[in-house]
C-alpha positions in Angstrom: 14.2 14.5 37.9 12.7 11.8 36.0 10.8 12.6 32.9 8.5 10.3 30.1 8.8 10.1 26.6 7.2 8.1 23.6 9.4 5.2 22.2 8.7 2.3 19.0 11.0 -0.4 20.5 10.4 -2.3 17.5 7.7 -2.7 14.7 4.2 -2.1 15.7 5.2 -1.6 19.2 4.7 1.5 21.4 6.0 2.6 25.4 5.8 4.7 27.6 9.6 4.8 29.0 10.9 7.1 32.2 14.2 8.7 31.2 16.4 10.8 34.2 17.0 14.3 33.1 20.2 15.5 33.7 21.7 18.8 34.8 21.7 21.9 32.3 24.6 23.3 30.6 25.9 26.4 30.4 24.8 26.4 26.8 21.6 24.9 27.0 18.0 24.9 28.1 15.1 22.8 29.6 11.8 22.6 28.6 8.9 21.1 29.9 6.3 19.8 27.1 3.4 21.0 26.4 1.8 19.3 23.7 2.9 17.7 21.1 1.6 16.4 17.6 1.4 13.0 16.2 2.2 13.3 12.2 -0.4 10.5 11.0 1.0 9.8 8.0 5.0 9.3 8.4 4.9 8.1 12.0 2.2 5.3 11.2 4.4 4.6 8.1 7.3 4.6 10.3 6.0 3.2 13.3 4.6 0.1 10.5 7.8 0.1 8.6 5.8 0.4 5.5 7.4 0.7 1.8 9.8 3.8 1.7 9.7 4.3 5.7 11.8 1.4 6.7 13.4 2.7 10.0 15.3 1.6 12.7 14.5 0.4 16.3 14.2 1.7 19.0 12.7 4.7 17.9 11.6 7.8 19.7 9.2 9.9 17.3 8.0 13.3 16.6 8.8 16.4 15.4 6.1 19.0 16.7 6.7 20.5 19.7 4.9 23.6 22.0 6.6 24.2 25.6 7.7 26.4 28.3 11.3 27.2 29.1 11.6 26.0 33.1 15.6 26.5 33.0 18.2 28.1 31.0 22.0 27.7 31.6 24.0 31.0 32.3 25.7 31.7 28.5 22.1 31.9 27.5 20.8 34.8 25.7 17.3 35.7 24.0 15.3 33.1 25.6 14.1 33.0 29.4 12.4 31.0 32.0 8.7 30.9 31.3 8.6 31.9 27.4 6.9 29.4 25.4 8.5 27.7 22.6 8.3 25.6 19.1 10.6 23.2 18.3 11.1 20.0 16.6 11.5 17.8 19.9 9.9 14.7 19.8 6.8 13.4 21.9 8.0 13.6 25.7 7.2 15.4 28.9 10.8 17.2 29.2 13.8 18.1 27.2 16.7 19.5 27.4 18.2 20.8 23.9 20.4 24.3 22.3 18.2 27.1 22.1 18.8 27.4 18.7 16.2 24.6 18.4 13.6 26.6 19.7 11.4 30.1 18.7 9.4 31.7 20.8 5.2 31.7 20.6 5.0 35.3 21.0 0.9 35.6 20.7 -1.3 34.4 24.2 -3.8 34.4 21.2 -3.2 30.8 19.8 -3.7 27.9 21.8 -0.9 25.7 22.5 -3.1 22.7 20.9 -3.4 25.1 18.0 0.0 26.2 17.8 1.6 22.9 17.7 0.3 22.4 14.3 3.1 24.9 12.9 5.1 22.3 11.8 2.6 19.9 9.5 1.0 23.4 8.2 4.8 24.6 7.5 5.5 20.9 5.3 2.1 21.4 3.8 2.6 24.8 2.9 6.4 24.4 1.2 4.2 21.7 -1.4 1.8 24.9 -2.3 4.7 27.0 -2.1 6.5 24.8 -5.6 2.7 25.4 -7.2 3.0 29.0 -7.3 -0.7 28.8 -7.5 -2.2 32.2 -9.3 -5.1 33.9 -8.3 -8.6 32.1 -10.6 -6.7 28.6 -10.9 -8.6 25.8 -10.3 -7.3 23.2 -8.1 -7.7 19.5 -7.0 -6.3 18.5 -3.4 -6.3 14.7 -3.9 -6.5 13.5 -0.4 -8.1 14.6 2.9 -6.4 13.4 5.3 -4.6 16.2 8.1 -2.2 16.7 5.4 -4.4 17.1 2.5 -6.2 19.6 4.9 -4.0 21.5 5.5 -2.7 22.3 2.3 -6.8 22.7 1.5 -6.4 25.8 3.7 -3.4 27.2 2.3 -4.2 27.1 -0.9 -7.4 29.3 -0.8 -5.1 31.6 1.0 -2.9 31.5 -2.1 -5.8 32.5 -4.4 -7.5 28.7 -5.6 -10.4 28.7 -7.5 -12.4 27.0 -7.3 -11.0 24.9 -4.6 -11.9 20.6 -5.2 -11.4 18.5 -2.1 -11.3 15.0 -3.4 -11.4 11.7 -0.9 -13.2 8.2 -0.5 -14.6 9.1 3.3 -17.6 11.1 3.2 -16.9 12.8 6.4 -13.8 13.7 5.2 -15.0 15.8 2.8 -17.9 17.3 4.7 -15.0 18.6 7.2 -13.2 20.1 3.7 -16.1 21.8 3.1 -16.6 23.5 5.8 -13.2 24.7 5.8 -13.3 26.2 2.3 -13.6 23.5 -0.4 -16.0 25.2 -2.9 -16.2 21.4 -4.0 -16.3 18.0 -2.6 -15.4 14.7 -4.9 -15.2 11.1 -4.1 -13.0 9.5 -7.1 -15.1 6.6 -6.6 -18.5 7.8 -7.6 -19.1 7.1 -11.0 -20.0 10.5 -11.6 -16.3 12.1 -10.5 -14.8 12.5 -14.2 -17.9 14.9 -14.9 -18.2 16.3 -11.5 -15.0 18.0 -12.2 -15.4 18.6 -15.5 -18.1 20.7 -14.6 -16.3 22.4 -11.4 -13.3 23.3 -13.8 -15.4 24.5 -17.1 -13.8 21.7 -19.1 -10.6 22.1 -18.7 -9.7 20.2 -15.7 -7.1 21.7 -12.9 -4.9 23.5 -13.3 -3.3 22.8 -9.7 -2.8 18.8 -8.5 -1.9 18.5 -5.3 -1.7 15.3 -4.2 -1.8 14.1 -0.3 -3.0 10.8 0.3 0.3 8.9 0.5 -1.5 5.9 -1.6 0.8 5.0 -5.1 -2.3 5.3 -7.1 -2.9 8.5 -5.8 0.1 9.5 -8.0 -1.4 7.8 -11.2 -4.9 9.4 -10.7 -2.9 12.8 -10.1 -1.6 12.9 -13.7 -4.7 11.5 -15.1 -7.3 14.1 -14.1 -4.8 17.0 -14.2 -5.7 19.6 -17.0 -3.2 20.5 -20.3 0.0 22.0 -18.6 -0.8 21.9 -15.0 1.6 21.1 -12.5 1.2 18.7 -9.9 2.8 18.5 -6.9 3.7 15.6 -4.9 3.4 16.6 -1.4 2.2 13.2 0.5 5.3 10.6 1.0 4.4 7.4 -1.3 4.6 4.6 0.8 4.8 1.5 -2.2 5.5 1.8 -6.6 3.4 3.5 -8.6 1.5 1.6 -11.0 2.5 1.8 -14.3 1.8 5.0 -15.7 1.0 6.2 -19.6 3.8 8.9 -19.2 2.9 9.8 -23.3 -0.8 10.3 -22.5 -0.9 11.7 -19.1 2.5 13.4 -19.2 3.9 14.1 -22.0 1.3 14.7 -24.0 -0.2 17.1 -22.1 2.8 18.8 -21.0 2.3 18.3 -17.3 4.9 19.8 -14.8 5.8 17.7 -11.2 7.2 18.8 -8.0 8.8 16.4 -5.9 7.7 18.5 -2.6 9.6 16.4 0.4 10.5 18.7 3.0 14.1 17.7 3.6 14.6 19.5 0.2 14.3 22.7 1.8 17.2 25.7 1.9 18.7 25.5 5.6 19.9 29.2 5.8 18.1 31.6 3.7 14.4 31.7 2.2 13.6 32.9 -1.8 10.3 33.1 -3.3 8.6 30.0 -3.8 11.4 28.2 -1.2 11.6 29.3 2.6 13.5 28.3 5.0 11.4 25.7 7.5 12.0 27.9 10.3 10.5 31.1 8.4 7.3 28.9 7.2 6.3 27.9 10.8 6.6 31.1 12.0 4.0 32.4 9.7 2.0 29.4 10.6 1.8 30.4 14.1 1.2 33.8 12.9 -1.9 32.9 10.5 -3.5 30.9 13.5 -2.8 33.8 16.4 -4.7 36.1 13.4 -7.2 33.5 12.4 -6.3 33.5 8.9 -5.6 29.8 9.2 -8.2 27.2 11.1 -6.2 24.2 12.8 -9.1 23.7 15.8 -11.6 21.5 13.4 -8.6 19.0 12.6 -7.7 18.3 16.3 -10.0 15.2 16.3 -8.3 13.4 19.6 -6.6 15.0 23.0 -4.7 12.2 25.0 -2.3 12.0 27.9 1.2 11.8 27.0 1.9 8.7 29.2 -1.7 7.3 27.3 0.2 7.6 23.8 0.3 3.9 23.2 -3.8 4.1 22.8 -3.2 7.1 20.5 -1.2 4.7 18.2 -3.5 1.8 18.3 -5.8 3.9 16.9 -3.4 5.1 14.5 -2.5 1.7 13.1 -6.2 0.4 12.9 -6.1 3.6 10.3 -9.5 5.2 12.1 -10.7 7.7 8.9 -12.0 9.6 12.1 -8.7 10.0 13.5 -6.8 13.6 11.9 -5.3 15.5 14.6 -3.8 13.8 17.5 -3.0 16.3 20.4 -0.9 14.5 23.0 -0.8 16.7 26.4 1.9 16.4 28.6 2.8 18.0 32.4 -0.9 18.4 33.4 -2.4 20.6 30.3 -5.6 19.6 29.9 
């Protein structure tokens, strides 16, 4: 059985390549791909080999993953032949892999397109997690990109407000807007500094998140963040920060940053403020199958698996258009 998978066989370069799967293990099990999600942010760093993402090549990306179980090897237990799974499998049509890489989609509520966003919601949602974000606190998600979104999302959920989308595309921030931003801010406008004054009564917010990935993003962070606020540092900075006025916009006002990568994560056991990954996509799946949690608005392109190379071309040109990138493999349409 041949199968097709995504590979970067060096920089800036993208294939399709056919791959023979071989026979299953006693300990292990095949699935057949669904979908699977392009992370815009890391894999066009990665794929670029932009500042901080220098990889090596050939690689074969991904890390969001919804599909079915077509085999299971005999010392198998808990999973079955047609249940559908989540896992961190990379973009291809088949895989074989350890069940205890998978979890099971219980709900035939949530779409597999939908559901294959539990991974990006989960790495958003461990960056609100470190903000411990009380109920009444205003805060300012710098960036709206599919991260930024994201963690827009989750942190009404957590009790923001008022919520302050901030990017430099206005149809960026039309979409956070109608997913919950109470407002919308373009740093550029010479207006921004009172804009949210006035959506934060003067005392600027309390909450920073900041998901644009840019290096000034970080320097703008500390700059508009209120007296003790703590900012979190969920986007990976691809390049230096400029040089930042720690007195002024740190120290002085006794900021607080997160570092919020999510290899930093515990591997066995979750606490408060600090799940496990595993535990945080499940509940991602969970909000979506209840519709507490709206990924369908971010899914901005569906493509063919074996047509990933035109998802990426896309990706590179950096399309403000482009968010989510569903890539459908084995027939889903």
């Amino acid at each position: 059985m041949i199968g097709q998978r995504v590979v970067w066989p060096s920089r800036a370069k993208v294939d399709i390549e056919e791959f023979e799967i071989h026979a299953v293990k006693d300990d292990e099990v095949l699935v057949a791909s669904e979908c699977t999600l392009i992370s815009p942010g890391t894999e066009r760093a990665f794929l670029l080999g932009l500042p901080n993402a220098m990889g090596n090549y050939p690689t074969r990306p991904g890390y969001s993953n919804i599909g079915k179980v077509v085999e299971v090897g005999k010392n198998v237990t808990g999973i079955a032949i047609d249940d559908r799974v989540a896992s961190t499998i990379g973009h291809t049509s088949h895989a074989i892999t350890s069940p205890n890489r998978l979890f099971k989609v219980a709900s035939s509520d949530v779409p597999s397109e939908e559901a294959v966003f539990f991974n990006l919601s989960a790495i958003a949602l461990q960056g609100i997690r470190k903000a411990r974000i009380e109920l009444g606190e205003p805060t300012l998600i710098l960036g709206q990109g599919l991260i930024g979104l994201l963690a827009l999302q989750l942190a009404k959920l957590s009790g923001a407000f008022p919520l302050i989308a901030a990017d430099l595309t206005d149809s960026r921030l039309e979409l956070s807007k109608s997913i919950g931003a109470d407002y919308s801010l373009n740093p550029e406008d010479k207006d921004f500094s009172h804009q949210l004054n006035d959506a934060t009564m003067g005392k600027g917010p309390t909450i920073v998140i900041e998901a644009t990935g840019h290096p000034e993003g970080i320097s703008t962070a500390m700059k508009v963040a209120g007296w003790g606020a703590r900012v979190v540092l969920l986007a990976s900075t691809r390049g230096e920060t400029p040089k930042v006025n720690f007195y002024r916009d740190v120290h002085k006002k006794g900021l607080i940053l997160y570092g919020a990568h999510n290899s930093i994560r515990p591997r066995q056991e979750s606490s408060p403020n600090f799940w496990t990954s595993d535990d945080d996509s499940r509940l991602m799946i969970s909000l979506i199958s209840h519709n507490r949690f709206n990924v369908a608005p971010l899914i901005s392109h569906k493509v063919p698996g074996h047509e990933a190379p035109k998802a990426y071309q896309m990706l590179m040109e950096w399309n403000p258009g482009l968010l989510g990138v569903v890539l459908q493999w084995n027939n889903v349409m």
